[in-house]
VOPAGU-2260 file (C-alpha; in pm, 1 decimal, decimal comma):
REM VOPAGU-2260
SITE   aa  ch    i         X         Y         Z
SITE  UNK   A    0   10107,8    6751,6   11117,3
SITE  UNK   A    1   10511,3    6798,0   11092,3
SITE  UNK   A    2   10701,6    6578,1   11306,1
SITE  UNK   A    3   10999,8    6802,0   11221,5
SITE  UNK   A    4   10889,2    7103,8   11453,3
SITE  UNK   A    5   10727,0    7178,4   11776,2
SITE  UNK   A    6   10527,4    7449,5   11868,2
SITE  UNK   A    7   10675,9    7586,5   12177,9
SITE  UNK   A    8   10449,5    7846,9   12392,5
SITE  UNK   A    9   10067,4    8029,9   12478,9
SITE  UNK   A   10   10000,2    8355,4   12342,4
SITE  UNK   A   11   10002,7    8658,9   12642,2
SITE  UNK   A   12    9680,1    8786,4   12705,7
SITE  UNK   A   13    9882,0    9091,1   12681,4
SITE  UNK   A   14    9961,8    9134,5   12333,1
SITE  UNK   A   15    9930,1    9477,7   12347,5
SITE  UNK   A   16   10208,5    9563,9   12584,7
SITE  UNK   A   17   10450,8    9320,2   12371,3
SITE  UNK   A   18   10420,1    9440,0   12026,5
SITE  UNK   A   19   10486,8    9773,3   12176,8
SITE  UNK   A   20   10788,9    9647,7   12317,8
SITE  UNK   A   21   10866,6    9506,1   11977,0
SITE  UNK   A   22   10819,7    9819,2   11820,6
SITE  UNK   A   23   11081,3    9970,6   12050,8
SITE  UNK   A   24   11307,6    9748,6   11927,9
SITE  UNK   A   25   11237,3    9801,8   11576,0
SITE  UNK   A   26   11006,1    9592,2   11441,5
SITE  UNK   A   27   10741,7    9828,6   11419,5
SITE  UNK   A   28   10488,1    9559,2   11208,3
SITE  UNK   A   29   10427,3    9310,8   11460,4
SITE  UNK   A   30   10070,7    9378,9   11435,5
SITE  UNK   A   31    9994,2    9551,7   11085,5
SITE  UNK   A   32    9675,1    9766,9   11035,2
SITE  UNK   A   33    9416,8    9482,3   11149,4
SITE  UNK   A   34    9621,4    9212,8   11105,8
SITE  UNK   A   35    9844,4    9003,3   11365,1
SITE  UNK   A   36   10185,2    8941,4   11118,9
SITE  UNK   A   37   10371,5    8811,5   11436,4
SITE  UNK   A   38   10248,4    8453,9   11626,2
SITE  UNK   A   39   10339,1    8474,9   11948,9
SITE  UNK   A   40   10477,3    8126,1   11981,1
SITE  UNK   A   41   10822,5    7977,7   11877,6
SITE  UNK   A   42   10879,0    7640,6   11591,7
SITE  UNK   A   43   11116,8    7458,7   11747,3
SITE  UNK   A   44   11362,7    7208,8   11555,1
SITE  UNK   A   45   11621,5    6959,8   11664,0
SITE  UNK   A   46   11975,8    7080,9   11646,0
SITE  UNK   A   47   12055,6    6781,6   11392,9
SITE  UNK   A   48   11769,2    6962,0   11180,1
SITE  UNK   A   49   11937,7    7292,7   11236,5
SITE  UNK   A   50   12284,7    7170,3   11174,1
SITE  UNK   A   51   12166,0    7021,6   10794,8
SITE  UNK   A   52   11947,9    7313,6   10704,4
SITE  UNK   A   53   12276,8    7497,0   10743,8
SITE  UNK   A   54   12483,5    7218,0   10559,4
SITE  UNK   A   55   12234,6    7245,2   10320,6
SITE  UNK   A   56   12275,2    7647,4   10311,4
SITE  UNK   A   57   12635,2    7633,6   10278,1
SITE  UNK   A   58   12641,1    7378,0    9996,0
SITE  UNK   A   59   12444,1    7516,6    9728,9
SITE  UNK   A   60   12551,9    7876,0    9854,3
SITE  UNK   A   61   12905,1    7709,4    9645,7
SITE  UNK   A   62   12673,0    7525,9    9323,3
SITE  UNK   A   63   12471,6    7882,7    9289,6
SITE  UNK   A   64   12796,3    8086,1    9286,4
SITE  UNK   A   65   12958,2    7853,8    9016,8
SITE  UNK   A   66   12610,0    7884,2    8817,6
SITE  UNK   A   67   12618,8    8290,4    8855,2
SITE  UNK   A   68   13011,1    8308,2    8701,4
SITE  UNK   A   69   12913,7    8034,3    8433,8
SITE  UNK   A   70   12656,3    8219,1    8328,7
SITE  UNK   A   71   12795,7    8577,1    8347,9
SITE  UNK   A   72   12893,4    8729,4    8003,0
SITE  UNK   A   73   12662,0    8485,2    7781,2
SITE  UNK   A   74   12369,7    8649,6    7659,8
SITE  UNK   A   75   12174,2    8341,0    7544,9
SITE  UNK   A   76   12199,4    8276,3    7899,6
SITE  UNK   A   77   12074,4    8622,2    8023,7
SITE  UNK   A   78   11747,7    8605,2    7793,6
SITE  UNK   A   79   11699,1    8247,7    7934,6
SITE  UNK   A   80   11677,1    8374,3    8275,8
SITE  UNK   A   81   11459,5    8645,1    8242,0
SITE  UNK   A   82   11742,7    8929,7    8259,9
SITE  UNK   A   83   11603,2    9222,2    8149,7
SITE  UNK   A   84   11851,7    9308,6    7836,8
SITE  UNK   A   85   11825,6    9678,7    7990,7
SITE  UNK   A   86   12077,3    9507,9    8251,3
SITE  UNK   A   87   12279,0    9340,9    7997,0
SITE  UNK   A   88   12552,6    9607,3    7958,8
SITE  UNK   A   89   12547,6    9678,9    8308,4
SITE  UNK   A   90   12606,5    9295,0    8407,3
SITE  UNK   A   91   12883,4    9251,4    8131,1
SITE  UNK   A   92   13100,6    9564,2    8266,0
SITE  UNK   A   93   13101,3    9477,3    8624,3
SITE  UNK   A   94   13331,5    9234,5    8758,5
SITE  UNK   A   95   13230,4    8933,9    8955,0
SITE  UNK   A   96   13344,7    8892,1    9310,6
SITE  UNK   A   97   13613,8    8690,3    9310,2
SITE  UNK   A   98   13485,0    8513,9    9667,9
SITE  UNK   A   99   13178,6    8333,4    9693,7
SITE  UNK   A  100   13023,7    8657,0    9812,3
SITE  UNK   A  101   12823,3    8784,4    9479,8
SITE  UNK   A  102   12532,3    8862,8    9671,1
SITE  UNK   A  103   12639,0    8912,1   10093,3
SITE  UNK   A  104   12261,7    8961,6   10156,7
SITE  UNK   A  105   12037,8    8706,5   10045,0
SITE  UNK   A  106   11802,1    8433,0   10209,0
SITE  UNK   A  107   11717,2    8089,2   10077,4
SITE  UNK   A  108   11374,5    7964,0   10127,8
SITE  UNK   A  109   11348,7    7635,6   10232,2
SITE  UNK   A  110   11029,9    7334,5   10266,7
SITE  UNK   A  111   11163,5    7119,1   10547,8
SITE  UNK   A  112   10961,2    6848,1   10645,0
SITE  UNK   A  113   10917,4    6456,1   10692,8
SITE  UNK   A  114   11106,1    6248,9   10454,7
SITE  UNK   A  115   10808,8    6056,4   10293,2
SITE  UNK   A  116   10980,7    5757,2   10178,7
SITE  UNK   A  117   11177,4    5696,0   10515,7
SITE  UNK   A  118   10982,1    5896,5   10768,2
SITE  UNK   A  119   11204,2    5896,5   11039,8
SITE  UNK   A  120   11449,8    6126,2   10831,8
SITE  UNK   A  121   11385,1    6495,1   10760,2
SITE  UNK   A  122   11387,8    6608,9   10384,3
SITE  UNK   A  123   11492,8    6975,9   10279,5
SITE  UNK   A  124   11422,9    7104,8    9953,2
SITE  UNK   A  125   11510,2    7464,1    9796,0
SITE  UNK   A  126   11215,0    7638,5    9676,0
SITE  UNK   A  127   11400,3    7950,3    9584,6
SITE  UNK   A  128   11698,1    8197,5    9658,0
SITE  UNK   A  129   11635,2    8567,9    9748,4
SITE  UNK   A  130   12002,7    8716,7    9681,0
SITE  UNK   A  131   11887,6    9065,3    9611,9
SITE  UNK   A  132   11639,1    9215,4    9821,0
SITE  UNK   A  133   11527,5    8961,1   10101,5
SITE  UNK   A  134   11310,2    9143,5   10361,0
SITE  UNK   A  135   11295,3    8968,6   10694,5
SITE  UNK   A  136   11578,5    9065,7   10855,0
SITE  UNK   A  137   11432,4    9267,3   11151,7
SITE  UNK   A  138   11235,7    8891,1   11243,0
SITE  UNK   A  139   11573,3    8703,4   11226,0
SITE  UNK   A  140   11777,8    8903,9   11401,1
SITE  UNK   A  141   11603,1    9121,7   11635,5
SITE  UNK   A  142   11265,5    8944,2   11672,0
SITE  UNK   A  143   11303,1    8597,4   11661,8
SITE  UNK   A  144   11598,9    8605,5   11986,5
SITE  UNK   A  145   11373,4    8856,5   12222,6
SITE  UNK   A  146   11109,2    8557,1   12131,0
SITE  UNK   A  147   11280,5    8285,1   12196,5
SITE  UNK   A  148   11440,9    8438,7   12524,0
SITE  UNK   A  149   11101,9    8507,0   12626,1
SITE  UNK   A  150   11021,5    8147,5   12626,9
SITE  UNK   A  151   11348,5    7936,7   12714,2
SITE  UNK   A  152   11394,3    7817,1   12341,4
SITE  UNK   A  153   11763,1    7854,3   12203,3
SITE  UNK   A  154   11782,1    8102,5   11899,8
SITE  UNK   A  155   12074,7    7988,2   11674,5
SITE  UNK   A  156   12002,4    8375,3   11488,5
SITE  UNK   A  157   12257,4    8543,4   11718,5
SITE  UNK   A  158   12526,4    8644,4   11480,7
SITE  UNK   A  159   12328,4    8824,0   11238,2
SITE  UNK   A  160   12431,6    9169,9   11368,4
SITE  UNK   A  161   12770,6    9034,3   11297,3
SITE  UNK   A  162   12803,5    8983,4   10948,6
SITE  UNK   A  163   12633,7    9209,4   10809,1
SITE  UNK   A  164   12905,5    9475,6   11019,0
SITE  UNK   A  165   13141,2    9255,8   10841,6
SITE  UNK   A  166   12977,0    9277,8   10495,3
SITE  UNK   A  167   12910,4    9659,3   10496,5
SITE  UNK   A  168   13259,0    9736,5   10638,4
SITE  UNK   A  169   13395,7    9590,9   10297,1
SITE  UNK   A  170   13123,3    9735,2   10111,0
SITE  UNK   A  171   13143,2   10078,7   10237,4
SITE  UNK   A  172   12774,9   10197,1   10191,2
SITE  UNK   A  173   12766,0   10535,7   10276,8
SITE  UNK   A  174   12379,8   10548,2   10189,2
SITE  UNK   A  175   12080,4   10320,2   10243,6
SITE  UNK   A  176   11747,9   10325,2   10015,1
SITE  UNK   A  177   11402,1   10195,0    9966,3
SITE  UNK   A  178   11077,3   10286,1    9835,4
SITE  UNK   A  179   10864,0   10494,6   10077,1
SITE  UNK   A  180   11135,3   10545,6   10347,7
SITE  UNK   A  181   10966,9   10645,5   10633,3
SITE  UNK   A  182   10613,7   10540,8   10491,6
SITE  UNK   A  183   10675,1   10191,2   10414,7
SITE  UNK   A  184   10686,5   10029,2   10776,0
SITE  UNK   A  185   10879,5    9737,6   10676,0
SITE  UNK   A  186   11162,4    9837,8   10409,1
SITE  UNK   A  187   11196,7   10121,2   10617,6
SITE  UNK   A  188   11255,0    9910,7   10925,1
SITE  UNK   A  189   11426,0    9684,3   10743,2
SITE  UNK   A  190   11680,9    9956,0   10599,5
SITE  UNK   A  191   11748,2   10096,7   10968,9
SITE  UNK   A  192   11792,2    9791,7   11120,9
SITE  UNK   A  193   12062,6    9719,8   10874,6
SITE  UNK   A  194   12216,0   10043,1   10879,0
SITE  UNK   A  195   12241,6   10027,0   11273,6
SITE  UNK   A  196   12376,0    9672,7   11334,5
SITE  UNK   A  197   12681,4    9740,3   11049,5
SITE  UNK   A  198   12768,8   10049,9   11294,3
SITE  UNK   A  199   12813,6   10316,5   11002,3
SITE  UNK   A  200   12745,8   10638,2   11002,7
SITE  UNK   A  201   12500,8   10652,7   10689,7
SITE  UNK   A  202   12200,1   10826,2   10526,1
SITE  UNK   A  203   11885,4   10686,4   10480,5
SITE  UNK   A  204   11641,8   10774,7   10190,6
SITE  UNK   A  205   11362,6   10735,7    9961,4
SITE  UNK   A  206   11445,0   10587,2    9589,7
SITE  UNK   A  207   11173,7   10771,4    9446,0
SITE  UNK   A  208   11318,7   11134,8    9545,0
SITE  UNK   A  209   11658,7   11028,6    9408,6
SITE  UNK   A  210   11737,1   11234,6    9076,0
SITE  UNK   A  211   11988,7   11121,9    8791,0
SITE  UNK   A  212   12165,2   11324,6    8607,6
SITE  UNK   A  213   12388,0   11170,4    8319,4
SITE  UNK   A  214   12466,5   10883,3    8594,4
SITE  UNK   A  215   12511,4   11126,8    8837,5
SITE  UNK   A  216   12286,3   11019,6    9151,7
SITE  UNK   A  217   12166,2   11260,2    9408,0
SITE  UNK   A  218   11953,1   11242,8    9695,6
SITE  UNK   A  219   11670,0   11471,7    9764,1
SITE  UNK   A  220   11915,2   11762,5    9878,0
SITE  UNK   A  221   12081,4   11731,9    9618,4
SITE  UNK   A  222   12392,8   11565,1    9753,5
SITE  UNK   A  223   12590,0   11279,7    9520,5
SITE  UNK   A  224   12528,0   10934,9    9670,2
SITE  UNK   A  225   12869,3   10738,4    9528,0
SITE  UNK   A  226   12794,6   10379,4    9713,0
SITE  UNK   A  227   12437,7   10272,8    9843,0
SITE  UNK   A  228   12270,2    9965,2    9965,3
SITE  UNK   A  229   11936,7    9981,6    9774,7
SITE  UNK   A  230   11641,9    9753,2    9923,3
SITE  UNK   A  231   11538,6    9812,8    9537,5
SITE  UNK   A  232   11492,6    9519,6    9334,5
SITE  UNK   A  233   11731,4    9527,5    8989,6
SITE  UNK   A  234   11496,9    9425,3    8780,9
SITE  UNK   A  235   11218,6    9662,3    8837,7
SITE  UNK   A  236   11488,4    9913,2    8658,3
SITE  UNK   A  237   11364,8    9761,0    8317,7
SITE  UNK   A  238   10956,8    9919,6    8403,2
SITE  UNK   A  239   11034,6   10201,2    8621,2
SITE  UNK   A  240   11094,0   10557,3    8529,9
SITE  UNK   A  241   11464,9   10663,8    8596,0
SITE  UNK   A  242   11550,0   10285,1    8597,1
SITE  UNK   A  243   11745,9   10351,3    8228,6
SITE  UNK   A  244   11940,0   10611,3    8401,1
SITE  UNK   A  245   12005,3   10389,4    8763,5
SITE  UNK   A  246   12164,3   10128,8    8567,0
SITE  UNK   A  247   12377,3   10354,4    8318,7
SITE  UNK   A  248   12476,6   10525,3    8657,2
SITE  UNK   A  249   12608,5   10194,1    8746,4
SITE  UNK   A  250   12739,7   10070,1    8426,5
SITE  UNK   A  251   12964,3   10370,3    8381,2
SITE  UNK   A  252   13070,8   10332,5    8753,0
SITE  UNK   A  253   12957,9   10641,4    8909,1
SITE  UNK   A  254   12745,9   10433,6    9152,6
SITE  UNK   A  255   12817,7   10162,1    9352,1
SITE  UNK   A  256   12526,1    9940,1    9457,9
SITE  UNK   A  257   12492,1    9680,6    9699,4
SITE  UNK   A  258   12368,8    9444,9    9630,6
SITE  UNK   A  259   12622,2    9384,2    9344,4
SITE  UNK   A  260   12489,0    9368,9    9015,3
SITE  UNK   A  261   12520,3    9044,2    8999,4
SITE  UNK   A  262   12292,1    8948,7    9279,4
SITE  UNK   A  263   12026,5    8983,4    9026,1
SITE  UNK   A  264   12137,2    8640,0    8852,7
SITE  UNK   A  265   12130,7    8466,3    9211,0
SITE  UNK   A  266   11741,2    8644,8    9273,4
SITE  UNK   A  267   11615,5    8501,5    8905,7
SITE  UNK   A  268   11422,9    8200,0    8996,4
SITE  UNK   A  269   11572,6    8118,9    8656,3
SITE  UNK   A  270   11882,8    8045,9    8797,4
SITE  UNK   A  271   11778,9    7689,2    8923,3
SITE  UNK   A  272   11679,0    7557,9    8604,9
SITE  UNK   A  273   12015,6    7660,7    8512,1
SITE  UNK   A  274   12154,6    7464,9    8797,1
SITE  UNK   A  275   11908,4    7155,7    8753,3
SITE  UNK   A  276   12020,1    7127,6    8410,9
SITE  UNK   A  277   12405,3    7191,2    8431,0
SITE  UNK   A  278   12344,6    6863,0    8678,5
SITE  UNK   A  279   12154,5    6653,8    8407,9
SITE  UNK   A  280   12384,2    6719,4    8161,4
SITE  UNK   A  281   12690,5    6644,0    8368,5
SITE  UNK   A  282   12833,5    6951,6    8310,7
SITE  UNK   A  283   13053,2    7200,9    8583,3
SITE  UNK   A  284   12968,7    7040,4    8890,4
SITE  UNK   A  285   13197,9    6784,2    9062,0
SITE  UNK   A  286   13070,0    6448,5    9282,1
SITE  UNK   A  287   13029,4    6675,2    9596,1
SITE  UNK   A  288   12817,2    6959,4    9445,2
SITE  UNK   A  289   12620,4    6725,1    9222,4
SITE  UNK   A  290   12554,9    6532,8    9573,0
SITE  UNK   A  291   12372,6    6859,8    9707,2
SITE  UNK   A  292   12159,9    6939,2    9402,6
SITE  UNK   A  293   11985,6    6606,2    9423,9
SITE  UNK   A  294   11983,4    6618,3    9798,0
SITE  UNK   A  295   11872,5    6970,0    9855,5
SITE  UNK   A  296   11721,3    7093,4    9503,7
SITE  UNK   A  297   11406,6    6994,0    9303,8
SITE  UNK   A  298   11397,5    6942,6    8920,1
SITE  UNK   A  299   11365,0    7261,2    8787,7
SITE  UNK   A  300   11294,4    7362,8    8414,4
SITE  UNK   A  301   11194,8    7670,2    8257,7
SITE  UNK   A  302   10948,5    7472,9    8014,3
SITE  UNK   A  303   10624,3    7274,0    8124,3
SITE  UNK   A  304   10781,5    6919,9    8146,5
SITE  UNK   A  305   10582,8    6779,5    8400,8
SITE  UNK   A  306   10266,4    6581,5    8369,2
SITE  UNK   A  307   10152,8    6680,0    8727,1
SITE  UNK   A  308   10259,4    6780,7    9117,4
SITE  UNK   A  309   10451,2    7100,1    8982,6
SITE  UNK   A  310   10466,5    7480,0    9072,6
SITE  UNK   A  311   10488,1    7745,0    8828,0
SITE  UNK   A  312   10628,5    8082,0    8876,4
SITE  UNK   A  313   10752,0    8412,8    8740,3
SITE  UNK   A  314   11093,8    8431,1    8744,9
SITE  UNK   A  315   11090,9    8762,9    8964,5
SITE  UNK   A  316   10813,5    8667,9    9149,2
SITE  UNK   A  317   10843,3    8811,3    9495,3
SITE  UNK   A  318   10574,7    8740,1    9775,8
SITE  UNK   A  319   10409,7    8418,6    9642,9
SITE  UNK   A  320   10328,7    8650,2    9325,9
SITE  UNK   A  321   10241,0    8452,2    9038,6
SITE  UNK   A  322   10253,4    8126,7    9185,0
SITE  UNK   A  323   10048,5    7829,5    9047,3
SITE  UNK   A  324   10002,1    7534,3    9217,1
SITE  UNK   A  325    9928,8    7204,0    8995,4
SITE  UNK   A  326    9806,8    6828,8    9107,8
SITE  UNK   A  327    9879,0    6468,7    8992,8
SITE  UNK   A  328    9654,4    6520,4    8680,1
SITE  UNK   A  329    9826,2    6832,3    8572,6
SITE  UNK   A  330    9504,2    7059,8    8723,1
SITE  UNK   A  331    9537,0    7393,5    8832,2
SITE  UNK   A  332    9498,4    7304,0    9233,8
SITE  UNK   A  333    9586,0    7665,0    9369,9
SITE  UNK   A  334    9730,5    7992,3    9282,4
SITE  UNK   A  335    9793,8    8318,5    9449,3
SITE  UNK   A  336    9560,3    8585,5    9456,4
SITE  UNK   A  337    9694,7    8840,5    9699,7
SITE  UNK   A  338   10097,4    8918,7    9584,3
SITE  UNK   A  339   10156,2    9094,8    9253,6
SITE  UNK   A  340   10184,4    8868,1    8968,6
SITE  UNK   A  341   10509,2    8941,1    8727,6
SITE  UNK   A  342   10449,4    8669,6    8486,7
SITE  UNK   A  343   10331,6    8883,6    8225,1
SITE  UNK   A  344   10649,7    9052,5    8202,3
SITE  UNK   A  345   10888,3    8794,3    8266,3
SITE  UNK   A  346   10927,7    8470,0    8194,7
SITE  UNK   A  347   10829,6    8157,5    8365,5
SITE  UNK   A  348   10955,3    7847,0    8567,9
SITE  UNK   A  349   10829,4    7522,8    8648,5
SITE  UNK   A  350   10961,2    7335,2    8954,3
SITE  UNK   A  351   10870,3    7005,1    9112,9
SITE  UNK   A  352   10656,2    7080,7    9363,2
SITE  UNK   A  353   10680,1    7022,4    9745,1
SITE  UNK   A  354   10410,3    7067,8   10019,5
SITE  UNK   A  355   10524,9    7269,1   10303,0
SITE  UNK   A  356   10505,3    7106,2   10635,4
SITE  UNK   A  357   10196,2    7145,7   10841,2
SITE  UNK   A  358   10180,8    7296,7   11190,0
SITE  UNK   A  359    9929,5    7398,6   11406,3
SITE  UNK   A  360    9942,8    7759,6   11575,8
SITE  UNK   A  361    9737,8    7986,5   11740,1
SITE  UNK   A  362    9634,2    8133,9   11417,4
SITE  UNK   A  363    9526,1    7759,0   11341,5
SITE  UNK   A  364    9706,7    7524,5   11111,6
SITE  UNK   A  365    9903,1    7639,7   10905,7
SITE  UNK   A  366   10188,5    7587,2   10646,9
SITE  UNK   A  367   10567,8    7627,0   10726,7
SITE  UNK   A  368   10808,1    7768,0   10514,5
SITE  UNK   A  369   11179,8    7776,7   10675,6
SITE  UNK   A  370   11409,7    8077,3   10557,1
SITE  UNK   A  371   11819,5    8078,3   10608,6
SITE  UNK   A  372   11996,2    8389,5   10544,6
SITE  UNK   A  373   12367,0    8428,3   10438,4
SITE  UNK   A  374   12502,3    8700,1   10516,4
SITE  UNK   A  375   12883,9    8816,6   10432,6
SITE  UNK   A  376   12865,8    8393,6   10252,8
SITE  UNK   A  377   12794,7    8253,1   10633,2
SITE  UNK   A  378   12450,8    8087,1   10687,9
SITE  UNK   A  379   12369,9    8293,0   11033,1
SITE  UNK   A  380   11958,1    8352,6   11078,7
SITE  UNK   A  381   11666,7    8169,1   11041,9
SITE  UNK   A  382   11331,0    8343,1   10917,4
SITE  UNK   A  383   11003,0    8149,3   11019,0
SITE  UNK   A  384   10682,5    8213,5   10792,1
SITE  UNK   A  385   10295,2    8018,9   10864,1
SITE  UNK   A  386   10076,4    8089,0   10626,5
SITE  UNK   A  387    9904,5    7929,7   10336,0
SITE  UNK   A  388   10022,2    7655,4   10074,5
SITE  UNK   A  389   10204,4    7961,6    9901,1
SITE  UNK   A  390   10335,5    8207,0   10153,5
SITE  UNK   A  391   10258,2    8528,5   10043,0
SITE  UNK   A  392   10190,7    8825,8   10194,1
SITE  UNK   A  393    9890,1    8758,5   10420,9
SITE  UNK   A  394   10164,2    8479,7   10567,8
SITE  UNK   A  395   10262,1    8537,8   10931,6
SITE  UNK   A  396   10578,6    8589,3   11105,5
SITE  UNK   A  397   10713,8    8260,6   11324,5
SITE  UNK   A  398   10996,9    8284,9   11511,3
SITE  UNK   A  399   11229,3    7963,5   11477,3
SITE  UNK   A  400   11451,0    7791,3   11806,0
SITE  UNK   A  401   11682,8    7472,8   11863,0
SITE  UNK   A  402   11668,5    7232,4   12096,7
């Protein structure tokens, strides 16, 4: 079991009553269809264990941004990655922010746990960076303080609301989009929970009834959409229908989308075996930010190098999608079965692997995985998922507290 975090709480006998308060609030998935997404109990950390996770966050926030604008503009690079060479253009054309703020929505994903050759310290590793279209949101900000309210546990998620008001009011959205708006419970919720903590007056629609016309975008009635915040990931425009047009509609500048471009060199898992090997080779880091790599980051390549205890994964794998898990001998130990698996049209990564921690919850014991977001370049929210080895989408929703 982790000695990192404490389970804090006894699910209410009446369940009922609070997921419907829950759903009030806006997170409207609590319980999904037969299945209970949300544990009604809180993972509790130290505030020393808080305070590095968010070290952690802040420093290779600074190594990925100096990775995206050393790779921007070289091709070889791109193709490496995974970039879809429909984005190429696209990419090349739009200019990088000029803060550390490529991406001002994005979550890493963390395993935090024991360190196992000095036990009494705690060990945080990156698995991977979702800069483009993290979901979450409505349990860090809205879910995860009601729960730990409920039970006396300090939330340290408070200022979510906060920056993304600050992001969007530089952005200037004027419309939000996902797929299925208004059928898919949690993009939906996801997209209005966004749209009402940055305080703008905004439309909210469905990407699949947007039209294009020579870069033009419109929304179903026909009105232009100029800037929009698209819970759409950038590189499903290389397979979907229309996704040609969405990115010439960027690339000639008659749409603004948020996330920036960009974001979608942050969101390739490809990106830390870019990182990993910048480090080995010496190359664009200084003492400081070579320091967090090998604290915070595991070897990353994106060829087979290892003889055994490695993960393997698409490089726009979302969801535990594609993920193979392998043991000392190099065997195929575990691989996901439920999320949608990408490696067939992109390529592949293969990371050192690291166990999540181990907790046990009223949904039994299960596996840890310990989200940050940064928002507007602050680390401000933690996301808490229990599920498997993987965490994919049968994973459940655990809020996170200090003490």
């Amino acid at each position: 079991m982790s000695g990192i975090f404490r389970i804090v709480g006894t699910p209410s006998e009446e369940r009922g009553a609070l997921v419907e308060e829950l759903r009030e609030l806006g997170f409207t998935w609590a319980d999904y269809e037969d299945e209970r997404y949300w544990i009604d109990q809180v993972a509790v950390m130290d505030e020393s264990v808080h305070a590095e996770l968010e070290q952690a966050s802040r420093r290779l926030w600074r190594v990925f941004d100096k990775a995206v604008r050393y790779v921007h503009r070289r091709r070889d690079l791109y193709e490496l990655i995974g970039i879809p060479p429909i984005l190429w253009n696209m990419l090349d054309q739009a200019p990088v922010a000029e803060e550390p703020k490529i991406s001002r929505y994005a979550r890493f994903d963390f395993a935090v746990s024991q360190n196992p050759e000095a036990p009494e310290e705690v060990s945080i590793k990156l698995l991977e960076l979702n800069a483009d279209t993290p979901t979450g949101y409505v349990e860090s900000s809205i879910a995860t303080p009601w729960m730990c309210k409920r039970l006396g546990v300090r939330s340290m998620n408070g200022g979510m609301a906060e920056q993304v008001r600050a992001a969007w009011a530089y952005e200037q959205p004027e419309t939000a989009a996902c797929i299925a708006y208004g059928e898919h419970a949690e993009d939906s919720g996801t997209i209005e929970a966004l749209v009402k903590h940055s305080g703008r007056d905004m439309r909210l629609v469905d990407c699949l009834e947007l039209t294009i016309d020579d870069g033009l975008v419109k929304d179903g009635e026909g009105q232009p959409i100029r800037r929009m915040f698209a819970l759409y990931p950038k590189e499903w425009m290389s397979v979907d229908d229309g996704g040609e047009a969405l990115a010439y509609a960027v690339e000639s500048g008659q749409l603004r989308l948020f996330n920036h471009p960009h974001a979608i060199l942050l969101q390739s898992k490809g990106m830390m075996a870019v990182v990993w090997g910048l480090h080995e080779l010496g190359m664009l880091y200084n003492d400081e930010e070579r320091d967090a790599i090998s604290c915070y980051m595991l070897p990353t390549y994106n060829k087979p190098l290892f003889s055994g205890d490695y993960v393997s994964k698409s490089m726009f794998g979302r969801e535990g999608g594609s993920v193979r898990m392998y043991g000392q001998a190099g065997e195929l130990e575990l691989q996901d079965e439920e999320g949608y698996d990408t490696s067939g049209l992109f390529p592949v990564v293969y990371q050192k692997r690291a166990d999540l921690p181990r907790v046990n919850t009223a949904e039994g014991e299960l596996h840890l995985l310990a989200g940050m977001f940064v928002i507007d370049g602050v680390p401000c929210g933690m996301l808490g998922r229990a599920g498997g080895l993987i965490t994919g989408n049968a994973s459940h929703f655990i809020a996170l507290g200090v003490e």
